[in-house]
C-alpha positions, 0 to 999 in steps of 0.5 A: 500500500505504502508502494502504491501511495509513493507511486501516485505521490511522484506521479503527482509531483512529476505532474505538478512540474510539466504543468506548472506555469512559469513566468519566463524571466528575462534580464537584458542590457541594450545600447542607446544612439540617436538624435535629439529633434530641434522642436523650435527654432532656438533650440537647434543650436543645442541640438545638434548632437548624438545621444548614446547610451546603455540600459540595464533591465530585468522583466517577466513575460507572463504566461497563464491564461489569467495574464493573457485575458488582461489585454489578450496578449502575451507580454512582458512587465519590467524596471529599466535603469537606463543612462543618457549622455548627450554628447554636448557636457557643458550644456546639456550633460547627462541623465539616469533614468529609472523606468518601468515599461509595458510590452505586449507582444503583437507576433510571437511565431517561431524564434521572431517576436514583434512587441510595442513597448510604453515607458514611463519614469523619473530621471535625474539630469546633471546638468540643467539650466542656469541664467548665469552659468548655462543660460543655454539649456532650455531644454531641462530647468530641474534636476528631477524630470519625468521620462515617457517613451515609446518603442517599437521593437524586433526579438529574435530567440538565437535558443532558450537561454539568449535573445537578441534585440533591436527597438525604434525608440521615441524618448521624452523628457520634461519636467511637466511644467514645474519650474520654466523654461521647460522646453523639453527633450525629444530624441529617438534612439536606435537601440541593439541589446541582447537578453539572458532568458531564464525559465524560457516557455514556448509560446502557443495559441491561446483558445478562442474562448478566452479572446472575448472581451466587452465591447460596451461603452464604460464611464468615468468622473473624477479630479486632477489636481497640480501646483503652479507658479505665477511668474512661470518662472519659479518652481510652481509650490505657490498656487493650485489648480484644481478640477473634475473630468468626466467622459466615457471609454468605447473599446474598439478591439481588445486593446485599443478604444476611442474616448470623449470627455469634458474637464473644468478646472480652476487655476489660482496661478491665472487668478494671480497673473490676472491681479498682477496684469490687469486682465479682466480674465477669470481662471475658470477654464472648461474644455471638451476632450477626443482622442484614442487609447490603449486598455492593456490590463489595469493600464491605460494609455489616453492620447487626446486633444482638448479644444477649450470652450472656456478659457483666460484668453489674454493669458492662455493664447492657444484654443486647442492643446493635447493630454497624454494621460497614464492611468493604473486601475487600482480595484475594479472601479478606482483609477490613480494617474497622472496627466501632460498638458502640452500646446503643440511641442511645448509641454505645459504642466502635469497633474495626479488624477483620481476616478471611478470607472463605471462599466 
């Protein structure tokens, strides 16, 4: 009896490894070289200079079917630390970058995987802007920014243990209209990079019964709050802005959708310049919203243009701006996030946004 219960015990185990899901493990470093985009005129004196770089990186690449319903999908989750030197060390400097990165996977057949990569993260800049010093850099005024990216990237599996890599990355940083000037980086890099892969799972076709997904309109209100200067000038820690945002989210495909929305907000820092000034402005300021997104599980990824209904027009000029959005799914209901305003190539300000979502 004792004979038979060890033999149904290994059957057991052997049973439990052959089907255990193993996330794949992958530890990669990659290096950077690129260009950085004069986006105004003034800026191509200080542009005219190569980028290059390394990144070190670790990430999983989830496997269950649980982690393939979050955006019907296989896909990777990671942190990056990625270095910056921007050929140009008087001026410009370099920059460290802490990252954490999305990648679903849009083909995996045979050793190929073709993937689109979203970053966001902190930076910390060596070298910034001074009016005595380094009057020229008006890319980088605060030594602690935000980084965005986007990246298109090549996989080739060389066996089981290694990857090789080739990526199209688009590269931002700004530090959200904190303290001015602010015109921000924008650089592409072609990166080249090779991965260790640990606990490498071959990737099949999952059943078509867990492609459905909901194709009902779901609805979201909420408020988004910053701090910004008067003068524009100073490090915005003196006046708040403050309003709600309301729309709705219509899913177009699995990961992909289209938004509309509205948001009013109150901005002190107008109220102030208006006092100052002399303007008759009020700093009520309302809007309607448009624009596409990307649902991949608890992460949303809102690109939208935002035409004011309302607005201080002598010291708001523009009409019409853009909103890239960043939002993370908390429960099944609550959304934290955070939000760039930005008027042509020139970001605005950021702000933290908390909603409910109803579905």
């Amino acid at each position: 009896m004792n004979k038979i219960k060890g033999i149904l015990l290994l059957c057991f185990i052997y049973h439990s490894v052959l089907y255990a899901q193993i996330d794949s493990k992958f530890y990669g470093l990659k290096s950077h070289y690129g260009a950085i985009i004069a986006h105004t005129t003034d800026l191509k004196p200080i542009s005219q200079t190569n980028p290059y770089g390394f990144q070190l990186e670790m990430s999983k690449l989830r496997t269950s079917d649980k982690a393939w319903k979050t955006c019907f999908c296989y896909g990777r989750t990671g942190f990056a630390f990625t270095y910056f030197n921007y050929a140009n060390p008087d001026v410009l400097g370099s920059s460290y970058n802490l990252i954490y990165f999305v990648e679903p996977y849009f083909t995996y057949r045979g050793p190929f995987k073709f993937s689109l990569r979203g970053s966001i993260g902190a930076t910390y800049l060596d070298t910034i802007f001074d009016e005595e010093s380094n009057p020229d850099n008006v890319l980088f005024s605060t030594p602690l920014s935000f980084y965005l990216a986007l990246s298109l990237n090549l996989n080739y599996h060389i066996n089981d243990k290694y990857a090789i890599n080739i990526a199209a990355n688009y590269n931002h940083i700004s530090n959200g209209g904190q303290k001015q000037p602010n015109k921000g980086m924008n650089f592409p890099t072609l990166s080249v990079g090779i991965d260790r892969v640990i606990d490498y799972t071959k990737l099949t076709q999952k059943p078509n019964e867990l492609k459905e997904y909901s194709r009902d309109w779901s609805y979201y209100f909420g408020s988004f709050a910053s701090l910004r200067s008067a003068d524009r000038e100073a490090e915005s820690t003196n006046h708040p802005l403050i309003g709600i945002t309301a729309g709705a989210l219509k899913p177009l495909s699995a990961i992909n959708g289209f938004n509309l929305g509205t948001e009013f907000w109150y901005d002190w820092s107008d109220q102030k310049i208006a006092q100052v000034e002399g303007f008759s402005d009020s700093s009520f300021s309302s809007a309607i919203t448009a624009g596409h997104h990307f649902s991949i599980g608890n992460f949303y990824f809102l690109q939208q243009f935002g035409a004011y209904v309302t607005r201080p027009k002598n010291i708001q000029g523009n009409w019409l701006y853009q909103r890239y959005s960043f939002w993370y799914r908390l429960t099944n209901r609550w959304t934290i996030g955070a939000s760039l305003i930005a008027y042509g190539r020139t970001a605005d300000h950021m702000d933290g946004r908390l909603l409910y979502i109803i579905r």
